[in-house]
N, CA, C and O atoms as a Tripos MOL2 file, in Angstrom:
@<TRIPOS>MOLECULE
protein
  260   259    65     0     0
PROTEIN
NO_CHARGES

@<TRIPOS>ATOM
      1 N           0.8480   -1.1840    0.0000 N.3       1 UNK1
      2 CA          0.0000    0.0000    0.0000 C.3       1 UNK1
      3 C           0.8840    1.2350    0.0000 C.2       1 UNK1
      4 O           1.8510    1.4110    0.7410 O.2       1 UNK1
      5 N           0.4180    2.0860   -0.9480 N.am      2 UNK2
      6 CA          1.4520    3.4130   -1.0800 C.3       2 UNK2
      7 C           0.7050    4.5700   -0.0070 C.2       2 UNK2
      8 O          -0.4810    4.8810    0.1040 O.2       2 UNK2
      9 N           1.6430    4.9420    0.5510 N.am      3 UNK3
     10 CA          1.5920    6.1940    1.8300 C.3       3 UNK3
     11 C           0.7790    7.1840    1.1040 C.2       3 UNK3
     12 O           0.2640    7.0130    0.0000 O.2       3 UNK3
     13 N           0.7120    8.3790    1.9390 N.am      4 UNK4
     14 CA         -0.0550    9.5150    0.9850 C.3       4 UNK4
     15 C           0.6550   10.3920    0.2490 C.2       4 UNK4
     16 O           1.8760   10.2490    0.1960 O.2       4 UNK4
     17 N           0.0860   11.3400   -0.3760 N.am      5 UNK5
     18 CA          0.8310   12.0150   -1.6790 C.3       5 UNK5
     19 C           1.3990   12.7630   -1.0200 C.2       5 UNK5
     20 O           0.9410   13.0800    0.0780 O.2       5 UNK5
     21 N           2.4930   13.2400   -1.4610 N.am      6 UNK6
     22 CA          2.9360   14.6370   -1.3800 C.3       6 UNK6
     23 C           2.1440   15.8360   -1.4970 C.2       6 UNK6
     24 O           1.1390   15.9380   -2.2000 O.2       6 UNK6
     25 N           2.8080   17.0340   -0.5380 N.am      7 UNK7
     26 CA          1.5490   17.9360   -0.7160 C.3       7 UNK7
     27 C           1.6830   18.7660   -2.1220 C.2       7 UNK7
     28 O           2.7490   18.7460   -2.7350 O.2       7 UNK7
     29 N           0.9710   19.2250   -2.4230 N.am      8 UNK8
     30 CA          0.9470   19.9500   -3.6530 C.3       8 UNK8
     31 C           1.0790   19.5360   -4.8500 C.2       8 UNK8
     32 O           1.1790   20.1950   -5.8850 O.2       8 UNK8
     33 N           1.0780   18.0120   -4.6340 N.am      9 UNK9
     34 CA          0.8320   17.2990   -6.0160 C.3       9 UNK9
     35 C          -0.4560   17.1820   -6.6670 C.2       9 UNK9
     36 O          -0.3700   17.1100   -7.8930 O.2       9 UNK9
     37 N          -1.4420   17.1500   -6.2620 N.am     10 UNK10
     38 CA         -2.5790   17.3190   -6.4650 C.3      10 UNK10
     39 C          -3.2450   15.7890   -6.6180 C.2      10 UNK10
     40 O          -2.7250   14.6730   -6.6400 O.2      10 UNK10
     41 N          -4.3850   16.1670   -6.6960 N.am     11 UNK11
     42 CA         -5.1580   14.6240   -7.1880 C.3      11 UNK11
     43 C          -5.1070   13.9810   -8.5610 C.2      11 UNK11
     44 O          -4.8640   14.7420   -9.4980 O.2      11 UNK11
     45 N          -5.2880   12.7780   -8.8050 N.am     12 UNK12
     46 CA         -5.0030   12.1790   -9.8740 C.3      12 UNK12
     47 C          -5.8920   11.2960  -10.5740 C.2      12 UNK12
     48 O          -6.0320   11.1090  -11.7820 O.2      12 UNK12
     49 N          -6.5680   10.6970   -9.3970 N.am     13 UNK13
     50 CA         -7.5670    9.7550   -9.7790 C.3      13 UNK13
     51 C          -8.3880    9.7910   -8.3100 C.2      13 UNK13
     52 O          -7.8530   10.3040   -7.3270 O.2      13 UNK13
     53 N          -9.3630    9.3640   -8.2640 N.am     14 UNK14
     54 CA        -10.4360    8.9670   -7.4930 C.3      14 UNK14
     55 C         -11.3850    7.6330   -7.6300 C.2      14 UNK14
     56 O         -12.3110    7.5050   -8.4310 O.2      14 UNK14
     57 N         -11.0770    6.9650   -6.9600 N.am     15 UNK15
     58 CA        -11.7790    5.9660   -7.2460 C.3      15 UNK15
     59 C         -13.0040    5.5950   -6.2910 C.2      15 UNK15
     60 O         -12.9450    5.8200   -5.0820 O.2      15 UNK15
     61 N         -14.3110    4.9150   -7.0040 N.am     16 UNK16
     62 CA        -15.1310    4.9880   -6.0550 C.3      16 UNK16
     63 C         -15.7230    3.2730   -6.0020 C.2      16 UNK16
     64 O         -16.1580    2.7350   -7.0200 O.2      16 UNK16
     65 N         -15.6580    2.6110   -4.7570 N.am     17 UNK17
     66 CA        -15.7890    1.5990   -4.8760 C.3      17 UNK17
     67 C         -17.0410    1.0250   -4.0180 C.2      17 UNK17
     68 O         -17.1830    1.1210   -2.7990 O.2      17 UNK17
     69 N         -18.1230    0.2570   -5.1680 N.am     18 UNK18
     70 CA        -19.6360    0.2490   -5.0040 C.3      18 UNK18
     71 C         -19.4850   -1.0840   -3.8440 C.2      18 UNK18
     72 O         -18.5160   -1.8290   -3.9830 O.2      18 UNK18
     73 N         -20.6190   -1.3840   -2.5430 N.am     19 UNK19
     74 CA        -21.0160   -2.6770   -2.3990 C.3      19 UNK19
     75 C         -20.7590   -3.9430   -3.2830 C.2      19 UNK19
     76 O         -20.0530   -4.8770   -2.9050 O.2      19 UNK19
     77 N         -21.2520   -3.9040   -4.2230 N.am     20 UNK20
     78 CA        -21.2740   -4.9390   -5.5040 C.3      20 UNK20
     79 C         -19.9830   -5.2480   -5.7120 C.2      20 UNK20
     80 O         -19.7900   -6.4640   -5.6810 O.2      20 UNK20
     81 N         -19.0030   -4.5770   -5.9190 N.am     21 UNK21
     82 CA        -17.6990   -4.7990   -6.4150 C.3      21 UNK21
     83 C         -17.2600   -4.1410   -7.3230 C.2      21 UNK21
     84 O         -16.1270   -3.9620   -7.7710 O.2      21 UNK21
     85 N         -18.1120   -3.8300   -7.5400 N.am     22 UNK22
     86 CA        -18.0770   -2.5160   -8.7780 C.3      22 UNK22
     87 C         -16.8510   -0.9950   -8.6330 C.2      22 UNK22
     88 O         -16.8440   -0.2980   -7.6190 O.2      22 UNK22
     89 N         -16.1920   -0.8060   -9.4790 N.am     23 UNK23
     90 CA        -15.2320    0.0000   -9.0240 C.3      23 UNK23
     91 C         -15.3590    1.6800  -10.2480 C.2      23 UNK23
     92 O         -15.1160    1.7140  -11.4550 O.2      23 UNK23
     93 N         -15.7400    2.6620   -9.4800 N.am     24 UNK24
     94 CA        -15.9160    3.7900  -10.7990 C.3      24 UNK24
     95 C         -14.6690    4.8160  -10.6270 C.2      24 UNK24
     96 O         -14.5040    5.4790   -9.6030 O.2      24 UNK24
     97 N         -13.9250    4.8560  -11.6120 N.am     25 UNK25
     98 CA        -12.6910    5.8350  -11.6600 C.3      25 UNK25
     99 C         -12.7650    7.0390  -12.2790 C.2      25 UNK25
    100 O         -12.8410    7.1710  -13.5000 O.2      25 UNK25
    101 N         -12.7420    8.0280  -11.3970 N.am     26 UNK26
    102 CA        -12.2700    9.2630  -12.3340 C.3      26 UNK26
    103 C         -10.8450    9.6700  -12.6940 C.2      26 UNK26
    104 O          -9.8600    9.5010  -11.9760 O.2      26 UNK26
    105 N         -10.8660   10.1060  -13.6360 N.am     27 UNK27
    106 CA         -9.5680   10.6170  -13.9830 C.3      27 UNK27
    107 C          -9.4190   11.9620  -14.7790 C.2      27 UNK27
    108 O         -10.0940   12.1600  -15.7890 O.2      27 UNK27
    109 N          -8.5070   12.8960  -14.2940 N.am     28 UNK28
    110 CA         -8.3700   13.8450  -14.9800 C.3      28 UNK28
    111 C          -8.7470   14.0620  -17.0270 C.2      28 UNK28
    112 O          -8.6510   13.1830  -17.8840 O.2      28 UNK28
    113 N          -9.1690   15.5660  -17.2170 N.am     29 UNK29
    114 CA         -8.8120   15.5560  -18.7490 C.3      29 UNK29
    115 C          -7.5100   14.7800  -19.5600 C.2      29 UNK29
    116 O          -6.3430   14.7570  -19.1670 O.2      29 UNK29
    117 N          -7.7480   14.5070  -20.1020 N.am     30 UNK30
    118 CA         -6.5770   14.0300  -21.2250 C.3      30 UNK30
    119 C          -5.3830   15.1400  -21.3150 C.2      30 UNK30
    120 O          -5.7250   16.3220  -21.3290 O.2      30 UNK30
    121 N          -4.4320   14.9130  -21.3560 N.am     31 UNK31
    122 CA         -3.2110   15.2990  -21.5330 C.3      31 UNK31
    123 C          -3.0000   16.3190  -20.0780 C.2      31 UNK31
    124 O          -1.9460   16.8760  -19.7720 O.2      31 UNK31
    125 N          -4.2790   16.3800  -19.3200 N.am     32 UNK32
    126 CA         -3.8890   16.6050  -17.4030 C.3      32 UNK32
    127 C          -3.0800   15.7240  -16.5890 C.2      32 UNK32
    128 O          -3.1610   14.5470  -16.9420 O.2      32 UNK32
    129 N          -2.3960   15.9300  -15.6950 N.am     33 UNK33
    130 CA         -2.0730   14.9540  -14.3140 C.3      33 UNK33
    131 C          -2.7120   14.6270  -13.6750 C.2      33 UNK33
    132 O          -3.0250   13.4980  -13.2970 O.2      33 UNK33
    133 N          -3.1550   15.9900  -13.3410 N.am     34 UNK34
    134 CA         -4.1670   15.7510  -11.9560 C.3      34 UNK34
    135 C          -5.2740   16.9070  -12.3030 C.2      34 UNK34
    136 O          -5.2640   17.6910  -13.2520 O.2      34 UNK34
    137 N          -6.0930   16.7950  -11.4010 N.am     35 UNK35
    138 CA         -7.3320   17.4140  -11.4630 C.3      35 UNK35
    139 C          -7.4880   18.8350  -11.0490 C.2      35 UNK35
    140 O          -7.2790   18.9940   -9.8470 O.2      35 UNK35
    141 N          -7.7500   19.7540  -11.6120 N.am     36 UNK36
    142 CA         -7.9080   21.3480  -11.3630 C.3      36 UNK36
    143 C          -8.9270   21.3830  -10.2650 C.2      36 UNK36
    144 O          -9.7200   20.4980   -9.9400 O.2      36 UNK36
    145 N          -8.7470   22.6090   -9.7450 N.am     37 UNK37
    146 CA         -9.6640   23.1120   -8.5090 C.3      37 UNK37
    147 C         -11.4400   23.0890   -9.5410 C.2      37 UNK37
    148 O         -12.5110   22.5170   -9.3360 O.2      37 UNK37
    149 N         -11.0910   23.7430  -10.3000 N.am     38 UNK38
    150 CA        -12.5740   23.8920  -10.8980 C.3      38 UNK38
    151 C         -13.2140   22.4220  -11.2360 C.2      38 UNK38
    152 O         -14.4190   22.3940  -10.9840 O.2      38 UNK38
    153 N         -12.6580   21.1330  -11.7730 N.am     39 UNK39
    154 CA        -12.7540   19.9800  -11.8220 C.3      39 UNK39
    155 C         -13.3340   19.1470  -10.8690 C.2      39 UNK39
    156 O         -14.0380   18.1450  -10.9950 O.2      39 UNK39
    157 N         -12.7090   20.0270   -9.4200 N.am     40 UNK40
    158 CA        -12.9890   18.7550   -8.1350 C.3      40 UNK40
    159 C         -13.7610   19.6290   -7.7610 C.2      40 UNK40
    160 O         -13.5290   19.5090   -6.5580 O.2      40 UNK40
    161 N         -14.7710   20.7130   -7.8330 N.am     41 UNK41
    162 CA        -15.8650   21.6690   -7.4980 C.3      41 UNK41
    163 C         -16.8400   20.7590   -8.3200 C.2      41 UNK41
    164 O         -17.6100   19.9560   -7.7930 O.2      41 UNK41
    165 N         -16.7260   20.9650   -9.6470 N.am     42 UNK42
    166 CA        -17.4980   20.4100  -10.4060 C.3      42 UNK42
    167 C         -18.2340   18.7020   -9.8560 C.2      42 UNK42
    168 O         -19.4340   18.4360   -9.9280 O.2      42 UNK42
    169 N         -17.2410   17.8300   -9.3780 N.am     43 UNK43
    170 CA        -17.4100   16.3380   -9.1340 C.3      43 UNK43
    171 C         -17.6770   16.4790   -8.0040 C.2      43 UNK43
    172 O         -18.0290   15.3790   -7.5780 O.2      43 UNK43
    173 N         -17.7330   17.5300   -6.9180 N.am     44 UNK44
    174 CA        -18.3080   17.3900   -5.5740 C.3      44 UNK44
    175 C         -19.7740   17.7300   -5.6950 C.2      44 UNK44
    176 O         -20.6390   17.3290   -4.9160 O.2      44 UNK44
    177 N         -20.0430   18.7700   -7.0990 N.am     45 UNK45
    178 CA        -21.2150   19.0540   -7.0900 C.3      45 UNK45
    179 C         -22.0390   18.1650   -8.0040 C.2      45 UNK45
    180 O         -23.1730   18.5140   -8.3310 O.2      45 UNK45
    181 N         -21.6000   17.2290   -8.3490 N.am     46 UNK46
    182 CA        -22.4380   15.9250   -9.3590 C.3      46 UNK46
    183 C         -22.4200   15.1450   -8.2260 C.2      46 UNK46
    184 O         -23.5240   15.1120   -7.6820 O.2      46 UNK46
    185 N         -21.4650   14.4300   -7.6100 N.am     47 UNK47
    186 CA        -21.7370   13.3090   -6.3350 C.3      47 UNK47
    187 C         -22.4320   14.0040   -5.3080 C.2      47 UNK47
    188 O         -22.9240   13.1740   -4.5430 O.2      47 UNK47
    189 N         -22.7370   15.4210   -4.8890 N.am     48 UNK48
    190 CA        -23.7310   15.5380   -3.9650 C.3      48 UNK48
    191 C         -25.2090   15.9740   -4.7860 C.2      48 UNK48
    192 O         -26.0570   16.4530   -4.0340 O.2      48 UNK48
    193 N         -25.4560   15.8990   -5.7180 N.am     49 UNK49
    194 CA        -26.7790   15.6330   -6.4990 C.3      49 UNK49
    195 C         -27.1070   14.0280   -6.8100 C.2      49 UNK49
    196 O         -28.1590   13.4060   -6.9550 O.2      49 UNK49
    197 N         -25.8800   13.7070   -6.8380 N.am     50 UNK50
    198 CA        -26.2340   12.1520   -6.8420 C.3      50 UNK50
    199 C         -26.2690   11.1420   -5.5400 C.2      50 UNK50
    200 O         -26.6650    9.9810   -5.4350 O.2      50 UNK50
    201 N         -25.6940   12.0580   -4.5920 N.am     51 UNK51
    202 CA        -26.1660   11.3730   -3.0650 C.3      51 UNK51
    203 C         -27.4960   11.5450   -2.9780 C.2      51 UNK51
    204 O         -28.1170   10.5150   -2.7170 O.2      51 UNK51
    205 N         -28.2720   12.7540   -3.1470 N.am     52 UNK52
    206 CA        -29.2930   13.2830   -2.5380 C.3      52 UNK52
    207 C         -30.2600   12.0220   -3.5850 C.2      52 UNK52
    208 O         -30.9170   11.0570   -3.1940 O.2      52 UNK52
    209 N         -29.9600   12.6060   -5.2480 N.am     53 UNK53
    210 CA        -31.3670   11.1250   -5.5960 C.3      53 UNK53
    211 C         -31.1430   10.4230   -5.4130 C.2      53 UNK53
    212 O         -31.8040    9.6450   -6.1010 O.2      53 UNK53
    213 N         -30.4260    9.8640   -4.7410 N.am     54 UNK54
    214 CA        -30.2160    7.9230   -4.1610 C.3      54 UNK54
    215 C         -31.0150    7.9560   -3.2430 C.2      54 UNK54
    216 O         -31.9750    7.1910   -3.1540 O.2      54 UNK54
    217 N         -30.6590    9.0610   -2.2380 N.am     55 UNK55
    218 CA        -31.1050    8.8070   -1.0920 C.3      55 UNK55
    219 C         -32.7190    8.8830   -1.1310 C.2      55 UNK55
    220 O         -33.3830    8.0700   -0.4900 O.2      55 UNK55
    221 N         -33.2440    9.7650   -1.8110 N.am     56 UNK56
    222 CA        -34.7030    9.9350   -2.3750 C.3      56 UNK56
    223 C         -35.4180    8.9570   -3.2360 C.2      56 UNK56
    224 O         -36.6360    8.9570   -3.4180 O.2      56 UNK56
    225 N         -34.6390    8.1940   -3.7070 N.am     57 UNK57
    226 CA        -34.8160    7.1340   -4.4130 C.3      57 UNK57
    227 C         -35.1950    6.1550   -3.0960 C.2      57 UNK57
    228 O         -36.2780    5.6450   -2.8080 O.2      57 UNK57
    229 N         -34.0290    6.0910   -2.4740 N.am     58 UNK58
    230 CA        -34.3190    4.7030   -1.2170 C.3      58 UNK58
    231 C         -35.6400    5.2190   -0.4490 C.2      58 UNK58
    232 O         -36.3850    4.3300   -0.0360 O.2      58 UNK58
    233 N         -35.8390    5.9390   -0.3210 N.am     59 UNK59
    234 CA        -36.8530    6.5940    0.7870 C.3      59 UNK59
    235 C         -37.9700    5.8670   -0.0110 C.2      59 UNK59
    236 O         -38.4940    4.7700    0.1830 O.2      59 UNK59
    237 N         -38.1690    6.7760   -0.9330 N.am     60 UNK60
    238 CA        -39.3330    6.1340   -1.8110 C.3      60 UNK60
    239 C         -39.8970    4.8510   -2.0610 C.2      60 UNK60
    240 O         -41.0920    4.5620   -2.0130 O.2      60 UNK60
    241 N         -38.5360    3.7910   -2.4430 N.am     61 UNK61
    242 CA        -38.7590    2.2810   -2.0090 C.3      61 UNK61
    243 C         -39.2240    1.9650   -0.9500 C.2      61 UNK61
    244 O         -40.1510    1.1650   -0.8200 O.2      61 UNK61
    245 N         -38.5610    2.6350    0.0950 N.am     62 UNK62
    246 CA        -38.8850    1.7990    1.4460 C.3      62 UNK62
    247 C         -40.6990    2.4620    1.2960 C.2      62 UNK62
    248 O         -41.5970    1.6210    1.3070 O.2      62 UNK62
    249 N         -40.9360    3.4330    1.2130 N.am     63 UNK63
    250 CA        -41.9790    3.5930    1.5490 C.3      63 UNK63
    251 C         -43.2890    2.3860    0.9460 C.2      63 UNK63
    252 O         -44.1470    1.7870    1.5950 O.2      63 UNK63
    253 N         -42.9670    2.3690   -0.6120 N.am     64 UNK64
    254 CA        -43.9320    1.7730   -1.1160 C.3      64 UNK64
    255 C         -44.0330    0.4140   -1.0060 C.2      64 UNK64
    256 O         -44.7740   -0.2420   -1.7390 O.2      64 UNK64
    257 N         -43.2880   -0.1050   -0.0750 N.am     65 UNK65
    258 CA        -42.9850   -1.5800    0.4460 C.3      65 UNK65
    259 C         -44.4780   -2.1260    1.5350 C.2      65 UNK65
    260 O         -44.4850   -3.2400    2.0600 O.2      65 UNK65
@<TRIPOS>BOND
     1     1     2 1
     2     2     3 1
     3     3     4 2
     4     3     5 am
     5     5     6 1
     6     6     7 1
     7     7     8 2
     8     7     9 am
     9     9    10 1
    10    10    11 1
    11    11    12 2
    12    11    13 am
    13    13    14 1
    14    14    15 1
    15    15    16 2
    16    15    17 am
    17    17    18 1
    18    18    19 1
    19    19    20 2
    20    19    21 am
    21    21    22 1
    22    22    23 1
    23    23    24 2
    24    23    25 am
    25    25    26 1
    26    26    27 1
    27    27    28 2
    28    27    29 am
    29    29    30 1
    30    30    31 1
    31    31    32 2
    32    31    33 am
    33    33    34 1
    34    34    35 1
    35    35    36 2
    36    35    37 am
    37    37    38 1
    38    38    39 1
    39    39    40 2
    40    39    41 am
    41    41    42 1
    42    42    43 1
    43    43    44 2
    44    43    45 am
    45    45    46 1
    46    46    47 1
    47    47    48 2
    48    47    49 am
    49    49    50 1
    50    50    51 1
    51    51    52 2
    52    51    53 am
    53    53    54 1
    54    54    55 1
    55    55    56 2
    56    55    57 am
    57    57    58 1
    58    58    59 1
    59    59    60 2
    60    59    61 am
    61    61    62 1
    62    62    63 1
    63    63    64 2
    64    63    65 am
    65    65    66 1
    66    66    67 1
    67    67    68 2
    68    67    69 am
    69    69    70 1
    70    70    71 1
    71    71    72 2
    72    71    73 am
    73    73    74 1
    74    74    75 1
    75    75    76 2
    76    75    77 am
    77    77    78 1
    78    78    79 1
    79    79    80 2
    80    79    81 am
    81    81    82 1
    82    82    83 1
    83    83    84 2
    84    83    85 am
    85    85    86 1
    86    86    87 1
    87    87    88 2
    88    87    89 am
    89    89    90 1
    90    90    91 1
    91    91    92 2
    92    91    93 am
    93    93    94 1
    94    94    95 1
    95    95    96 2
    96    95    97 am
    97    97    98 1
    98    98    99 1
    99    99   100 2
   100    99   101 am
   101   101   102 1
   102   102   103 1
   103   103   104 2
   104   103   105 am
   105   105   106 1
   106   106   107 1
   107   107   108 2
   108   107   109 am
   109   109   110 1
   110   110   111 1
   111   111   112 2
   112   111   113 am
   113   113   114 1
   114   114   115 1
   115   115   116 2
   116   115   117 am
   117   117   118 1
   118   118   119 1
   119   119   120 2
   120   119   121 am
   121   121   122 1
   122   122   123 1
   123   123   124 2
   124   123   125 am
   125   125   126 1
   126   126   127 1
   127   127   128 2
   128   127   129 am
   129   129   130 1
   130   130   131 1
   131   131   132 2
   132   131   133 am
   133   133   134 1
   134   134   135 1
   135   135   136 2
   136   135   137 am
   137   137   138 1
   138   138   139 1
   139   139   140 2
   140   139   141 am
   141   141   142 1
   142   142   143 1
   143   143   144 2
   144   143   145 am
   145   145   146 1
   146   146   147 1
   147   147   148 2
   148   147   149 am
   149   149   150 1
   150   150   151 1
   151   151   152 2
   152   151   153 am
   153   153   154 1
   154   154   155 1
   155   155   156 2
   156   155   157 am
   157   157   158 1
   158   158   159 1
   159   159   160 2
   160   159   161 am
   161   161   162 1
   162   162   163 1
   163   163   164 2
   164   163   165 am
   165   165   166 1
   166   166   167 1
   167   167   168 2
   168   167   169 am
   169   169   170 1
   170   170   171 1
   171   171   172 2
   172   171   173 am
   173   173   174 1
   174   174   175 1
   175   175   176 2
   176   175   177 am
   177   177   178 1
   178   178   179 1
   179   179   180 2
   180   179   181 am
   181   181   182 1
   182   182   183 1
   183   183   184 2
   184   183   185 am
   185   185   186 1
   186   186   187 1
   187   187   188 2
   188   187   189 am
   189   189   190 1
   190   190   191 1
   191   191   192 2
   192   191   193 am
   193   193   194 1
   194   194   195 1
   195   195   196 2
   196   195   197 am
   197   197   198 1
   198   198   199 1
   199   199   200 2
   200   199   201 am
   201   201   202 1
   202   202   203 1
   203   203   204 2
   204   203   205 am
   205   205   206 1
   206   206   207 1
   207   207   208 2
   208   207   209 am
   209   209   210 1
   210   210   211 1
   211   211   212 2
   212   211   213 am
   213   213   214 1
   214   214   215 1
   215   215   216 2
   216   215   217 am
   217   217   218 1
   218   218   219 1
   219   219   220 2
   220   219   221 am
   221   221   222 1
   222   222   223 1
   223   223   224 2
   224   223   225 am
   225   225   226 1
   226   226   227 1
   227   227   228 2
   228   227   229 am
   229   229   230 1
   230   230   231 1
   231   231   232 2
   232   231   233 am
   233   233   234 1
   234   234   235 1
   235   235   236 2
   236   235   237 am
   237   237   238 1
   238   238   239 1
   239   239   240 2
   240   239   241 am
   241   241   242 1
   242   242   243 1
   243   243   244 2
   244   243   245 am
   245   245   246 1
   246   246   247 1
   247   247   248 2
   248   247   249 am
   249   249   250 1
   250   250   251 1
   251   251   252 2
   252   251   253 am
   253   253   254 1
   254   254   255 1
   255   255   256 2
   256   255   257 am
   257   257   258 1
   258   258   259 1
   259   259   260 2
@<TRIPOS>SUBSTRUCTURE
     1 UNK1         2 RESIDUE 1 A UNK
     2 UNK2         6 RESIDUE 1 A UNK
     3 UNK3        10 RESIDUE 1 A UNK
     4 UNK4        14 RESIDUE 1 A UNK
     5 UNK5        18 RESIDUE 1 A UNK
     6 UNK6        22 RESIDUE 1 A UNK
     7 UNK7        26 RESIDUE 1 A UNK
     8 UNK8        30 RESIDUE 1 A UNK
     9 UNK9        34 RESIDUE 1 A UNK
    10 UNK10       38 RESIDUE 1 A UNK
    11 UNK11       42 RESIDUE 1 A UNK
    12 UNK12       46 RESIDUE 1 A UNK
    13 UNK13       50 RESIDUE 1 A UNK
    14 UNK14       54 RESIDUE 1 A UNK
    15 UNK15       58 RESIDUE 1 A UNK
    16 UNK16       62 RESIDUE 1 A UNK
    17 UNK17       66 RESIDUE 1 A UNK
    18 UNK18       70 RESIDUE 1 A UNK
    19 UNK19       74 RESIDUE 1 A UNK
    20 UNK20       78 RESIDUE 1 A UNK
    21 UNK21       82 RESIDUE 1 A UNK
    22 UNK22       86 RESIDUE 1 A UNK
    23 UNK23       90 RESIDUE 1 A UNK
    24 UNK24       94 RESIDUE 1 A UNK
    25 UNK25       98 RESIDUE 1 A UNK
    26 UNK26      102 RESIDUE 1 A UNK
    27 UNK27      106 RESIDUE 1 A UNK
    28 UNK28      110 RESIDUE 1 A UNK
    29 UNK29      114 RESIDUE 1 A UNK
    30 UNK30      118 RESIDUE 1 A UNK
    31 UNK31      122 RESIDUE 1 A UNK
    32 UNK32      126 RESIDUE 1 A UNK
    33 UNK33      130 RESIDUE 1 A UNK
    34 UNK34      134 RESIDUE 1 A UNK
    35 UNK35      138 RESIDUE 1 A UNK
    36 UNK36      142 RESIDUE 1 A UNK
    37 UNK37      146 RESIDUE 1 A UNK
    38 UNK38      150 RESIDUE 1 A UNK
    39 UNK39      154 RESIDUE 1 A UNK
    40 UNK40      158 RESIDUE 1 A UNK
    41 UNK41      162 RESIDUE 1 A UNK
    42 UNK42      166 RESIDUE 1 A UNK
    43 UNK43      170 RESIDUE 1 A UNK
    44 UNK44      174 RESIDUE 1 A UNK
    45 UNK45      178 RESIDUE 1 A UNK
    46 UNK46      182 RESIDUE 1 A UNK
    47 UNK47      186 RESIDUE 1 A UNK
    48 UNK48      190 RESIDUE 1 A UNK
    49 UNK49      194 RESIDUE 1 A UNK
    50 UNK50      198 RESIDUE 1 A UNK
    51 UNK51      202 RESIDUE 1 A UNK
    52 UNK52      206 RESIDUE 1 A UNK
    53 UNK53      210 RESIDUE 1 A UNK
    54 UNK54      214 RESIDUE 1 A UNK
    55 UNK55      218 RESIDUE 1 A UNK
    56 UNK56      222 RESIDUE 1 A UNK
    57 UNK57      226 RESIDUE 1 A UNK
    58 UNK58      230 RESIDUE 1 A UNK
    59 UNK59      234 RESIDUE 1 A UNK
    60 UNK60      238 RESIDUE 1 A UNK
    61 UNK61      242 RESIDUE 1 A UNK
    62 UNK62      246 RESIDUE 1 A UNK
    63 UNK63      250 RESIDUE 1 A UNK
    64 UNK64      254 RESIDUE 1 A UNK
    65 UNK65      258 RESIDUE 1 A UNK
């Protein structure tokens, strides 16, 4: 297992790994290293729109159970 990054290297990848086994990777633009400030604004603000309809999603199931 590799230690943590150095500071100011920035991010590179993110990986997000489902229950299932399922594994979803982001990775910077093409011909990027790592990911710009405006990039990781952007993906905090898609994964917290996509927390919220999950979570609205589950609610909903449970309810109509």
């Amino acid at each position: 297992m590799q230690g943590p990054p150095e500071q100011d290297n920035g991010v590179s990848r993110i990986s997000m790994r489902y229950s299932d086994g399922r594994v979803l990777h982001f990775v910077p633009d093409a011909g990027e290293d790592v990911f710009s400030e405006d990039d990781m604004l952007k993906l905090q603000e898609i994964l917290a729109e996509a927390s919220s309809t999950s979570e609205w999603a589950e609610i909903t199931e449970r309810q109509s159970i």
